[in-house]
Structure formats: C-alpha cells, structure tokens
KEMAR-395594 format. One record per residue (C-alpha): residue number from 1; residue in three letters; x, y, z. Coordinates in pm, 1 decimal, always signed. Layout:
REM KEMAR-395594
+-----+-----+----------+----------+----------+
|   i |  aa |        x |        y |        z |
+-----+-----+----------+----------+----------+
| NUM | ALA |        X |        Y |        Z |
...
+-----+-----+----------+----------+----------+
//
This chain:
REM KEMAR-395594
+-----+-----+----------+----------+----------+
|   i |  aa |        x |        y |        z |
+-----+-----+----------+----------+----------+
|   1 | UNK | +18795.6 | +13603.2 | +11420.2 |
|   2 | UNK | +18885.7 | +13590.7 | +11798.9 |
|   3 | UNK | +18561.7 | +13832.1 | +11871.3 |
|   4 | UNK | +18382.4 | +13547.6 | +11755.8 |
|   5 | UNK | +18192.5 | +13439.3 | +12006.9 |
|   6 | UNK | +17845.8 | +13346.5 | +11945.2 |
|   7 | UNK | +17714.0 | +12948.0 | +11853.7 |
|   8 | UNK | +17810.4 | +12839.9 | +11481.7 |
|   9 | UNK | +17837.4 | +12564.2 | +11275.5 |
|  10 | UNK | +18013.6 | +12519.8 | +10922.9 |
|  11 | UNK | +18009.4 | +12274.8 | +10653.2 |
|  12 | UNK | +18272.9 | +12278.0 | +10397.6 |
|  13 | UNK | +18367.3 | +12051.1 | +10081.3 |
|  14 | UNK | +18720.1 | +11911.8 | +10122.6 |
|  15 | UNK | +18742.3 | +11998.4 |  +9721.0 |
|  16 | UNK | +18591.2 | +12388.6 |  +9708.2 |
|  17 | UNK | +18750.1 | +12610.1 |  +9474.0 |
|  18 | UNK | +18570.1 | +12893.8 |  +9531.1 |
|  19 | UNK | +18622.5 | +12920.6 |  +9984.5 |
|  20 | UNK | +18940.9 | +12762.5 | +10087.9 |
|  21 | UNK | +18874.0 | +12471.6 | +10330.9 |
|  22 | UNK | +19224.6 | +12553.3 | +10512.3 |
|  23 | UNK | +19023.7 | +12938.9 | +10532.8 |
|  24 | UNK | +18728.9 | +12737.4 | +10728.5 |
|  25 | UNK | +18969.5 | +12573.5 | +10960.8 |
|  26 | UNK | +19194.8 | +12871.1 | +11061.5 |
|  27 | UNK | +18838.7 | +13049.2 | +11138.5 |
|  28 | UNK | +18758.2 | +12766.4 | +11347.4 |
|  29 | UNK | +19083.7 | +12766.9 | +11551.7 |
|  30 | UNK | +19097.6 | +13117.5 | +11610.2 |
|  31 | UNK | +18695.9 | +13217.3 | +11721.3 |
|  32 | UNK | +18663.2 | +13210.5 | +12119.1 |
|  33 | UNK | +18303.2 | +13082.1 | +12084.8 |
|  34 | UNK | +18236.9 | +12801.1 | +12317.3 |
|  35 | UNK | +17971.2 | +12629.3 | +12081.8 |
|  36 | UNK | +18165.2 | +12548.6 | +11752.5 |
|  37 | UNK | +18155.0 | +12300.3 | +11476.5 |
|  38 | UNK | +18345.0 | +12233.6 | +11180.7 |
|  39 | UNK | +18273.2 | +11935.3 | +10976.1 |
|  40 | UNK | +18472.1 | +11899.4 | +10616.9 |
|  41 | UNK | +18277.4 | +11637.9 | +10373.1 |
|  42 | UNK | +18557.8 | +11489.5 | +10169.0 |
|  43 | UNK | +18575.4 | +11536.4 |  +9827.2 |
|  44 | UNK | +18263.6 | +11735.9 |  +9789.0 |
|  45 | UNK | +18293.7 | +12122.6 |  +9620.2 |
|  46 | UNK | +18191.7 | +12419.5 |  +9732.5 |
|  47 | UNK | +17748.9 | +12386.9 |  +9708.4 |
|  48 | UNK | +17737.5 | +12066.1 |  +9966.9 |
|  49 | UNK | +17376.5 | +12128.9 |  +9813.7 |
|  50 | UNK | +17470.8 | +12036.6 |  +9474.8 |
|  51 | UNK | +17650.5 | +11733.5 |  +9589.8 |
|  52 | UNK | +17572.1 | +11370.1 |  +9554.5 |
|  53 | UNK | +17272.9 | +11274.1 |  +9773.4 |
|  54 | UNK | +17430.5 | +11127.8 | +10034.8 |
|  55 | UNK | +17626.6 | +11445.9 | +10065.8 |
|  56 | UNK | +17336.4 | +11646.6 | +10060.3 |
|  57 | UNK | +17151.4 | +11474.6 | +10282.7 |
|  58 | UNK | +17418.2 | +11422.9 | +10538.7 |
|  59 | UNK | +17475.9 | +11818.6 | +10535.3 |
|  60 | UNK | +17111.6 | +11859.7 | +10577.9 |
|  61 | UNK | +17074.8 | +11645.1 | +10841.2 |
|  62 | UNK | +17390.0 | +11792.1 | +11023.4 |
|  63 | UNK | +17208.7 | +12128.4 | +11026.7 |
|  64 | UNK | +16893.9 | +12011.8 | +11127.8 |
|  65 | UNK | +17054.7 | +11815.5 | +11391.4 |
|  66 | UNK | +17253.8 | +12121.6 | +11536.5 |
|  67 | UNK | +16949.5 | +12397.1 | +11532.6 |
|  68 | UNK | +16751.9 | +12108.1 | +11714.5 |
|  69 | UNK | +17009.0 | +12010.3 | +11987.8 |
|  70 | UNK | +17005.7 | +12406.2 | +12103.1 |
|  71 | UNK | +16624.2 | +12495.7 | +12088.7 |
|  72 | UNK | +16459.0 | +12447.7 | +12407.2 |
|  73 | UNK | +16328.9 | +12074.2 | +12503.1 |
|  74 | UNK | +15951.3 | +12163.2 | +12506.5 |
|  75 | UNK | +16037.2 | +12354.8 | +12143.2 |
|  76 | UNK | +16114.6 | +12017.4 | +12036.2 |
+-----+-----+----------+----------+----------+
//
C-alpha cells in the first residue's frame, strides 16, 4: 500500500460484509498518494449501487464530482 501513489478515490458502505470498511481505511492511511479520498456512507452494504437512492445517487455524484474536478478546465 505505501507504493501507492497515483490519484484515487473510494466509496465504502459502513455495513459491507463482503470488503471490510476498517480494510478501506488502513489502505487509505498507509498509500503515499497525494490525491486521496475516502468517504464511508453509513449504514449502506457493500453495492453503494444497490443502495437506497439517496445513497446511490450521492455515490454517483461523488464520482462524477471527483473525475470532473481533475480533468482539464477547457475539458469541462
């Protein structure tokens, strides 16, 4: 995890019981990259997708959001 160094972003259900949450975290604190995010939607599972629509739509969003705010400004 500490050669991590490239931009990255991850989403993760505060309830998934497939990928542990604490897992997410831990790879969080321990990559070197500069450009990190780590948002944890409470009580959701493990398919943020699957989620209720507020869920889903908030994790959509928070993608969107973060591949927009590093593309160029005339790519916008």
């Amino acid at each position: 995890m500490e050669s991590i160094t490239w931009p990255f972003l991850l989403l993760h259900g505060s309830e998934d019981q497939i990928c542990s949450p604490e897992a997410s975290q831990e790879f969080y604190k321990k990559a070197r990259s500069n450009d990190k995010k780590l948002k944890l939607f409470p009580e959701a599972h493990h398919n943020l997708f699957l989620e209720i629509p507020e869920v889903r739509r908030e994790a959509l969003d928070d993608i969107t959001d973060w591949i927009k705010e590093r593309l160029p400004k005339e790519d916008i």
